[in-house]
N, C-alpha and C positions, 0 to 999 in steps of 0.2 A: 221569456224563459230565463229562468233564473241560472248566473256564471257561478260556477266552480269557483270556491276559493279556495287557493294552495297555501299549507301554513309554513312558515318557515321550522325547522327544530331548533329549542332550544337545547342547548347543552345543559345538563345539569349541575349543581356547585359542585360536586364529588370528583365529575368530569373536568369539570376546570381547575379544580386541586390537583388532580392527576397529573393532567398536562402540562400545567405551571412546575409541578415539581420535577416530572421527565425533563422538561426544556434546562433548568436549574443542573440538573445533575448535568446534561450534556455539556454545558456550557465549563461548571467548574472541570469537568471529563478534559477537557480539548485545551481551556485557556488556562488552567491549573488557581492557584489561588485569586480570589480577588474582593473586595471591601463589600459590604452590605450597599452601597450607595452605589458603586461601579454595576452591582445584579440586578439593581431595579435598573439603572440607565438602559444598560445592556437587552433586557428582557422586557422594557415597557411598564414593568408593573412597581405601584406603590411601595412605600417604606410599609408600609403594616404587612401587606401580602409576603412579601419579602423574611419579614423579620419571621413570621409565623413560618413559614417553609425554611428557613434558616435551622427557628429553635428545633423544630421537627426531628429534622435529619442529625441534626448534634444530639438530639436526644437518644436516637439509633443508633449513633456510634458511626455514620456516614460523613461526615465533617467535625471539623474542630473549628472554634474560632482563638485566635490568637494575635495578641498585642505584636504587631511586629519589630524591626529592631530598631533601638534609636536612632531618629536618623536627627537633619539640621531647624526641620521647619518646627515654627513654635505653635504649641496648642497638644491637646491630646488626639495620639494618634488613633485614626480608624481601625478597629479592628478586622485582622483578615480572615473570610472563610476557607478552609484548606481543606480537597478531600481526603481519606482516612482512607491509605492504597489498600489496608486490610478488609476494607470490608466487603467490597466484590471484587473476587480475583478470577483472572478467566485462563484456560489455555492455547497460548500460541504456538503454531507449530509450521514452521519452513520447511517444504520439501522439496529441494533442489535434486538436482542430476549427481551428483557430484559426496554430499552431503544434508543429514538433518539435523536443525537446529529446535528445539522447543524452552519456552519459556514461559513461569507464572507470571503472570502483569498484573497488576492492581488499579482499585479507580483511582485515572489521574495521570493512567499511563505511564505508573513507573515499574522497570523490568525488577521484581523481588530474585528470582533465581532464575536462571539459563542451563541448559545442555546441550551438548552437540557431540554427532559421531558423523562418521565418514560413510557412505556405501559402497561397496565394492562386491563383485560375484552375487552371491545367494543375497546376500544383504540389501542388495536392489531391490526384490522379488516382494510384492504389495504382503505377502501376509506374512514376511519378516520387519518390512516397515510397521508395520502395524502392530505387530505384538513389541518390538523396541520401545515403540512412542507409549505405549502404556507403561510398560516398563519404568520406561525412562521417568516417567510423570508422574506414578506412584512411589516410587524414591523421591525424585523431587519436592512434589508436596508432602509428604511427609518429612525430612528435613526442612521446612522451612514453617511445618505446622501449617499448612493454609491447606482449604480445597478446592478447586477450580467449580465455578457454577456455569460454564459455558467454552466451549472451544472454537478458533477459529483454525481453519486450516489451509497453508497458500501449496498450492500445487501446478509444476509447469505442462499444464496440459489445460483439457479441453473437458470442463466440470459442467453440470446442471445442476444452478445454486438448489433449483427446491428442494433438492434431497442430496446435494455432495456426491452424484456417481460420476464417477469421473471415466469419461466417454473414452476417451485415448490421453494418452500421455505418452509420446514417442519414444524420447528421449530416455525414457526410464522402462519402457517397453511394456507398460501399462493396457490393457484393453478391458473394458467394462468392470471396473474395481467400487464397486458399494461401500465407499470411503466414509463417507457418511455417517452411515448407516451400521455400520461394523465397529468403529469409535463411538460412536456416541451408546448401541448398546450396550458396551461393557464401561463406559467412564459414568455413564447413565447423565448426561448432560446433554443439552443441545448444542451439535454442533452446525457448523456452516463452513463449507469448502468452497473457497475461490481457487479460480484461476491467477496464478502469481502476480503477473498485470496488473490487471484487475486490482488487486490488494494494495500492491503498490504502489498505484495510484492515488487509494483511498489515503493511505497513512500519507504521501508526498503533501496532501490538498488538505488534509486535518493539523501534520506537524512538521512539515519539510517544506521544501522550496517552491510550493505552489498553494501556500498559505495564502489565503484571501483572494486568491484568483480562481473566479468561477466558472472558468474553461480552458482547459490545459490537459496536455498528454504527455502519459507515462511510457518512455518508450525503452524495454529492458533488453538489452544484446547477453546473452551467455550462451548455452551450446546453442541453443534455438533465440528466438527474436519476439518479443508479444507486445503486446500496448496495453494501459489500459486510459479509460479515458472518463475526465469529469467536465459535463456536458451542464449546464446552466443551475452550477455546485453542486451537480448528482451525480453519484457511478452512475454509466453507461452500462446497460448491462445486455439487449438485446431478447427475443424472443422467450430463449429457456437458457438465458445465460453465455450463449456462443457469441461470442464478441469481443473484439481486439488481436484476431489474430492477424498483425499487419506483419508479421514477418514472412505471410505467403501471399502478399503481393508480386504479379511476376512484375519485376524489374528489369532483368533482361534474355529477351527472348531465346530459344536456343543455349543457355549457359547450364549451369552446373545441374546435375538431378540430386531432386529433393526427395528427403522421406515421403512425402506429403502426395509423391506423385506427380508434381509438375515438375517445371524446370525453370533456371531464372531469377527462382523466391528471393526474396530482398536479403533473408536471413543466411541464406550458402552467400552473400557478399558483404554481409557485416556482421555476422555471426563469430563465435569464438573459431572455427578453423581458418574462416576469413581473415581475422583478426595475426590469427598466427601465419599464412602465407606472404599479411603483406611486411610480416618484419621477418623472413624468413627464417622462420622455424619451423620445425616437424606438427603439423595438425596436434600430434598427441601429447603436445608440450604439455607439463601442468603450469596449473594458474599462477604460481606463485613465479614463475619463469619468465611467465607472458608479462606480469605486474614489475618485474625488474626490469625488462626491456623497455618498457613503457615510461618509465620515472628515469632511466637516462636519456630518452629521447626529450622528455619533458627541459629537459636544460639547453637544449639548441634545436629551437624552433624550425631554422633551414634545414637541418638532419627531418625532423620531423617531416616535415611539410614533403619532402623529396619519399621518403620510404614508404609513408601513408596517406600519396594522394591518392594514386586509385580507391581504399577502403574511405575517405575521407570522398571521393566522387559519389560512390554508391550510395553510402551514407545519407549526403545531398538529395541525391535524387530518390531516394525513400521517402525521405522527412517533407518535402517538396510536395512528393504525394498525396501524405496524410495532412499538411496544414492547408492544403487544397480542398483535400474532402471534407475539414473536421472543423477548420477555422479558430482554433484555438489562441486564444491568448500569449501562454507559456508554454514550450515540449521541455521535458524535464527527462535526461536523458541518464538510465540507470545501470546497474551491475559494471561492466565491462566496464562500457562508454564511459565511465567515469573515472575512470583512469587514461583517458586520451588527454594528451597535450594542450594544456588551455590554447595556444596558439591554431592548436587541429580542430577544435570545436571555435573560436573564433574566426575561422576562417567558413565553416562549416555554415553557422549564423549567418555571415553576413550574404553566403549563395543562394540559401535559404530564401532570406530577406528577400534579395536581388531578382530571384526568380520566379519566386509567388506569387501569384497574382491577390489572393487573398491575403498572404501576409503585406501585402502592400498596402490593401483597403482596410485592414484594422489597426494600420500604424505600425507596423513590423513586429512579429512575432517572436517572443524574447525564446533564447533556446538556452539552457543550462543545464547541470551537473547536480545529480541528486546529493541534498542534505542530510540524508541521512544514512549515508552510508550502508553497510552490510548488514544492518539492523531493519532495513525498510520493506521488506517482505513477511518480517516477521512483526512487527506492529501493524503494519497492515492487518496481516491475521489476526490481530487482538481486538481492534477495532472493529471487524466483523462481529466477531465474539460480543462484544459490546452493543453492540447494534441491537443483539438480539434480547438484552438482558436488562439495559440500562432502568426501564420502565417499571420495573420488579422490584429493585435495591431499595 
């Protein structure tokens, strides 16, 4: 009886043009400029492959290549390939509890224009957010001349990436909102909604503080608590999306009631009113309130330590949790928590450390303070954006 033979496929040359050139664009996307000889290292491929997918894209107006500036060494300098932030520009758009922020980004990841407004009353309400952010975006690109060809959008709830409906979002008092799907038919663009985590993660692991480490979590405190997490250099992203919500682990039994229905949640003890009872202030302080108490405790460590060790215990015994279940590398700890006393997060670390059993077995698991600031929810969202586009450009 004659055996079956199975044939392998080959990729075609068109296919492999494709792909080489997607991989190129990501690379100069994330690591910004870099030399014709650093792309082939980088990507494996030939000086010929290279240089043709080089001239290509400078032909389209997607890079530029340019003499860089004099520097000491002798000989003639490499020229550098730079990408051309005009030429695919996406929209990013933060939507916190508190405030939204949107902004055009460019290939290359650089922010061309920004906006932001506050929400308050009526202005919470999804189909005043939604006709603002159009708003806001069509003045935007228009002032700046550009058009978005794709949208990301980070929102602090509980999304289903395949079509951005965002299931609940408490905080904002959100229930079954086709975010999605309601932006993207009138921008006429593709868009993709994450869950804030989530996004913040992505951008922390592409441009922030968890740069080249391939397993690390984003852990965000403001009114609510979320994670997101990048799993062997991939978002995590679970079933249809639901994943990272570590701020309802119950933590401790019997304590505080939670939106959510339980009691205990991690996020009612390290959460922003958390945050505000243990420097004794009113729950409804605002943020900028909460950020001056914080930056004079930052100057005496013993004040610190003494005012914020219960929020700095729970803290512990959260992050304990999750580098138990997750095993991560780096937890990169954002919003709030970034304004705690380095003395409060190094102490924080080192319980961590001490207590994990798995941060013990992978060599102790570093814990730090997000890089990028107030801006990393919203490149997050762009990166999304990107994600879905790069292969097009």
């Amino acid at each position: 009886m004659m055996k079956s033979v199975t044939s392998t496929p080959v990729a075609r040359p068109d296919e492999v043009r494709r792909h080489n050139r997607t991989t190129l664009l990501r690379l100069l996307h994330v690591s910004g400029p870099s030399t014709r000889a650093t792309l082939a290292t980088e990507l494996g491929l030939n000086r010929s492959t290279i240089k043709t997918l080089v001239d290509g894209l400078a032909e389209a107006g997607v890079v530029e290549e340019r003499v860089p500036r004099p520097g000491r060494g002798a000989g003639r300098p490499s020229l550098l390939v730079l990408p051309q932030p005009q030429a695919a520009v996406v929209l990013a758009v933060d939507l916190q509890v508190e405030h939204v922020a949107i902004a055009l980004v460019g290939f290359g990841g650089q922010i061309l224009g920004r906006n932001s407004w506050n929400l308050r009353g009526r202005m919470r309400e999804a189909d005043e957010v939604i006709t603002h952010v159009i708003e806001s975006t069509t003045m935007l690109a228009g002032d700046l001349g550009v058009q978005p060809i794709a949208a990301g959008v980070s929102v602090p709830g509980v999304v289903r990436r395949v079509d951005g409906h965002v299931h609940e979002a408490p905080n904002l008092r959100w229930t079954d909102v086709s975010l999605g799907e309601r932006l993207g038919g009138v921008l006429r663009v593709p868009v993709l909604v994450g869950n804030d985590a989530e996004l913040g993660a992505v951008a922390e692991h592409l441009r922030g503080a968890a740069r080249g480490s391939s397993d690390a979590v984003y852990v965000s405190a403001d009114v609510g608590v979320g994670g997101g997490i990048i799993a062997d250099g991939s978002s995590l992203r679970g079933g249809a999306g639901y994943v990272g919500e570590i701020g309802h682990m119950a933590v401790r039994p019997g304590g505080r009631p939670c939106y959510c229905g339980s009691r205990g949640c991690w996020e009612t003890e390290v959460g922003e009113a958390a945050l505000c009872r243990a420097l004794d202030l009113p729950e409804d302080t605002p943020r900028g309130a909460i950020l001056v108490e914080l930056r004079a405790l930052g100057g005496d460590p013993r004040a610190a330590g003494e005012r914020l060790s219960e929020f700095a215990e729970w803290l512990t015994v959260g992050l304990v949790n999750v580098v138990n279940l997750l095993g991560p590398q780096l937890v990169v700890l954002g919003d709030l928590l970034t304004a705690l006393p380095d003395s409060v997060v190094g102490s924080v670390a080192d319980e961590v450390r001490r207590r994990s059993l798995v941060s013990r077995a992978v060599g102790g698991t570093q814990i730090v303070s997000s890089a990028l600031g107030a801006d990393v929810k919203l490149l997050g969202a762009a990166e999304a954006a990107f994600e879905m586009i790069l292969d097009t450009v």
